[in-house]
N, C-alpha and C positions, 0 to 999 in steps of 0.2 A: 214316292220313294226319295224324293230331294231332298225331307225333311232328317230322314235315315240317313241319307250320305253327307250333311250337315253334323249331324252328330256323329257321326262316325269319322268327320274329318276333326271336331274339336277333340274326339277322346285321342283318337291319334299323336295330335298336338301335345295333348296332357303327358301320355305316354311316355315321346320320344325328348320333349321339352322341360317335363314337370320335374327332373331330379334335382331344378337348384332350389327347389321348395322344401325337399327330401330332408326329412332330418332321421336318422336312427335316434329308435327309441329302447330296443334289447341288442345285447351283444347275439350274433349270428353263431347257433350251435350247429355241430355235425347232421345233425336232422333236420335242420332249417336246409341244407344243400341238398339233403335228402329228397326233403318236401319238392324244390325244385322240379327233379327230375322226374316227377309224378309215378310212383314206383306201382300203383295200379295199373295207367295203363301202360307202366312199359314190361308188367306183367304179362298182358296179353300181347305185347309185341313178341316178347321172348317166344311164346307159347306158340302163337300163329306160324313166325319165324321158323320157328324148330318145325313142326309139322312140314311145313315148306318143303326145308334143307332134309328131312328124316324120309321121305315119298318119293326120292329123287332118286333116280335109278340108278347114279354114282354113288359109289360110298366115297367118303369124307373121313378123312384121320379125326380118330376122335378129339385127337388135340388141338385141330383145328377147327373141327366143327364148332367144339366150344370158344373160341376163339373166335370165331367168325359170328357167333349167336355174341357174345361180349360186346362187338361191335356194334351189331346193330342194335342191342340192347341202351347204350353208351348212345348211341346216334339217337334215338326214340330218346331219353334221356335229355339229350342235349337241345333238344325241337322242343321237349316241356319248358325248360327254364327260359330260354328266348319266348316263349308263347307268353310264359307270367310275365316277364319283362314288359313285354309290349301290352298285355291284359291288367298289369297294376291296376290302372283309371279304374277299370269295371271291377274289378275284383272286392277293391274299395268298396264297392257300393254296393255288393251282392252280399248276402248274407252266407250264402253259401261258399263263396269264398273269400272274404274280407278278414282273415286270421292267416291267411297264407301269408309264406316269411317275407313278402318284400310291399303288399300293404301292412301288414298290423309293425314294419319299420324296423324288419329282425335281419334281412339282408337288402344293402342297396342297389339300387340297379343297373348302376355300373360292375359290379363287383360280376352280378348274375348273368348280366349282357356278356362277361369276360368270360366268364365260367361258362356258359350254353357255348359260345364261339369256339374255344378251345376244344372244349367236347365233341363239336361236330367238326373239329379241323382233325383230328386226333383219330374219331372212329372209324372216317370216311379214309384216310392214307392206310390205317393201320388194315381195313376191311380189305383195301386194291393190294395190297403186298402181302400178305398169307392166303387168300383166295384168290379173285380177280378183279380188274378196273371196271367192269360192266356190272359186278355189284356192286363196288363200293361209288360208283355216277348212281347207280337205283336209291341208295341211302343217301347220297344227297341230295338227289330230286325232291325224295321224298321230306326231308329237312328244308329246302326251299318250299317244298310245296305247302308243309304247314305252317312251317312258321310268316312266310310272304305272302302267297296266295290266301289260307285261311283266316292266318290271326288278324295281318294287315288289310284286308281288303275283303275277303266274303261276309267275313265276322261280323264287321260293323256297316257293309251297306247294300245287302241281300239277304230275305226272308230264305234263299235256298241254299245256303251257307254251310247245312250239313249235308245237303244232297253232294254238291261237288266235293268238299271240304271232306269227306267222308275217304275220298280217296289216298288218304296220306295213311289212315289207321289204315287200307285193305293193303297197303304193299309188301309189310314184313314177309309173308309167305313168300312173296313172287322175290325179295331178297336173298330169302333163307334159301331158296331153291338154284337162282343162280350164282351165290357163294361155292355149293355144291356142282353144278353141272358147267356154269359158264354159258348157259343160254337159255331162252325162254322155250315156254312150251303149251299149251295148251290146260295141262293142269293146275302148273301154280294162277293163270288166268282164273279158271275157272272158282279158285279158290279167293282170288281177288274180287270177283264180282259176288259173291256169298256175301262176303266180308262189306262191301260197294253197299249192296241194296239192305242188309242188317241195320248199317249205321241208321238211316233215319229214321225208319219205328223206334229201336234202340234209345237214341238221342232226344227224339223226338215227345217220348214220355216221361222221359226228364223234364225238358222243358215247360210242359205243362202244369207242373208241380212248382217249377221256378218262376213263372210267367212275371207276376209281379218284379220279381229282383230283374229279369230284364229288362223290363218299361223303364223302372225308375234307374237305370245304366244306361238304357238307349240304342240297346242290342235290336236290332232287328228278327227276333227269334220267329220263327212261322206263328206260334199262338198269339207274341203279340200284334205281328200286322195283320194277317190274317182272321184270328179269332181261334178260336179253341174246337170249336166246332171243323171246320176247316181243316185242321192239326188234326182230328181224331181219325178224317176222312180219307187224310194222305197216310195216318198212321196204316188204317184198315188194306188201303191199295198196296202200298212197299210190302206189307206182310203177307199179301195175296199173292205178291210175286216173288216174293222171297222164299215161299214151301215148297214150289216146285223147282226152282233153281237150287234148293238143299238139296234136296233129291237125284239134282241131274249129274252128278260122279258119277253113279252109278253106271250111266249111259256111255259114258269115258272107260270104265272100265277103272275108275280110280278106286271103287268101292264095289262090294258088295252085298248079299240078300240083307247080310243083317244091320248093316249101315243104310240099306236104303228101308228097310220096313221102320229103323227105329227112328230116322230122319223125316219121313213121311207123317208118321205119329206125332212126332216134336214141333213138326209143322202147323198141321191140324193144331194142335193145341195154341199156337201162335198165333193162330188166324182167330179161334175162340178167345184167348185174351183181349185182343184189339177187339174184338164184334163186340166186347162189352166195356171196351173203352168208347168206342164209335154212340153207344147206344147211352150213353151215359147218365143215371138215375139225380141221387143228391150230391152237391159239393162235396159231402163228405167219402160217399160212394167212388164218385169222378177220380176223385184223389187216389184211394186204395187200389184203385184200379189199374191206375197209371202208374202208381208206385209197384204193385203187383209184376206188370207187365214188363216196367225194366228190369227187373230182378230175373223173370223169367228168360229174357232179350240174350242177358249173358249165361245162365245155364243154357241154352238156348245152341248159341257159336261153339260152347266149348263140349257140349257135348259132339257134337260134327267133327269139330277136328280131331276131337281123341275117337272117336270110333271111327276114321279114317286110319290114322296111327295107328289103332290098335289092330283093326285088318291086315295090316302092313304085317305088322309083327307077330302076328297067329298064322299069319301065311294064307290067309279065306282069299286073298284077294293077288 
């Protein structure tokens, strides 16, 4: 691992160090600040969030709900652009992201470093004064957590990076819901840990498709320290234990018959994608499989949450 935290302390350096090398090469458009804020996943922040805040046994002025879902939208938001900020070095070098606005030289780092900071100075006040201070410390934890904890430290010198790391996407719910109530509960939890044990299959078959572009960055991703084989084997385990914890609302009383027959099914199915990533034929195969499987990953979470939401709101439940 020393060799990983060696490199993980030079990209660091590159990072925080490398802007007087920095030259702008495009003028910085509305959609370069866009790209920032990585609007996919603060898509699913929005969405997890809302289920949160909408299952919460307070109602919420709708002008504030949306107001409060803004925020932490804004906050998710603001933890993307400090993520690129500090991810430049790699981003550089990944195929898959080395066209993002602050490697391919369309916004500078300082400019994005000011913009992320603002943004999360800005969601997190504005979150404690229209809802309350216990969500709006949840939404900056959660901003510390990814941006310090994951980007700065698990990212570059632990193959388990998205195990823990994984906890910064699970929190929206449990924000969304103490915006709404002002305390915690057992369900936005339960909705945390769904979200918790997702991320690594999830992620995880990403990275096997990426594997190369993280060797040649220096990422300690699980397929490359570990090996691929190894990666399919934790994929299989998290998804084994991830079909029955979809299921377990139920037992809360958060859901019902038809949230948990159609969650159980989703599961199953979850568990068969991995058993034939785990089982894995040709490269070619290997590949479709795991491309396959993340794609399922996210119909997957968002089927869960809206037929939780949806039992809400037919009243089954």
């Amino acid at each position: 691992m020393s060799e990983w935290a060696a490199a993980g302390d030079r990209t660091v350096d590159k990072a925080i160090d490398g802007e007087a090398s920095w030259q702008r090469r495009e003028a910085a458009s509305l959609s370069d600040y866009m790209t920032l804020l990585k609007p996919r996943v603060m898509s699913l922040v929005i969405f997890t969030a809302f289920v949160g805040m909408a299952i919460a046994p307070v109602e919420i002025h709708p002008v504030l709900g949306f107001a409060a879902l803004l925020c932490i939208a804004i906050g998710a938001g603001a933890s993307g652009a400090l993520n690129m900020v500090y991810d430049a070095d790699i981003d550089r070098i990944m195929q898959r992201t080395k066209s993002r606005p602050i490697p391919a030289g369309r916004v500078e780092p300082s400019e994005a470093r000011a913009f992320g900071v603002t943004l999360s100075g800005f969601s997190v006040l504005t979150l404690g004064l229209i809802a309350n201070w216990l969500a709006a410390a949840l939404l900056a934890f959660t901003i510390f957590f990814y941006v310090v904890i994951y980007t700065l430290w698990l990212k570059r010198w632990t193959p388990q990076n998205i195990v823990i790391g994984g906890a910064a996407g699970a929190f929206p719910p449990v924000v969304g819901w103490v915006a709404a109530t002002g305390s915690i509960s057992i369900e936005p939890i339960l909705l945390f840990l769904i979200i918790f044990v997702w991320t690594p299959p999830h992620f995880w078959a990403l990275a096997l498709l990426s594997r190369e572009d993280y060797a040649r960055a220096g990422v300690p991703m699980l397929p490359v320290v570990a090996g691929d084989h190894a990666t399919r084997k934790q994929i299989l385990a998290y998804t084994i234990l991830l079909a029955p914890l979809g299921v377990s609302p139920v037992l809360f009383d958060m859901a019902g018959w038809l949230y948990g027959s159609v969650s159980a099914v989703a599961g199953l199915a979850f568990i068969g994608l991995s058993w034939r990533v785990y089982r894995r034929g040709s490269d070619e195969t290997a590949a479709r499989d795991a491309k396959n499987l993340f794609g399922y990953s996210i119909l997957y979470l968002f089927l869960l949450f809206s037929l939780i939401l949806m039992e809400r709101w037919l009243g089954i439940v």
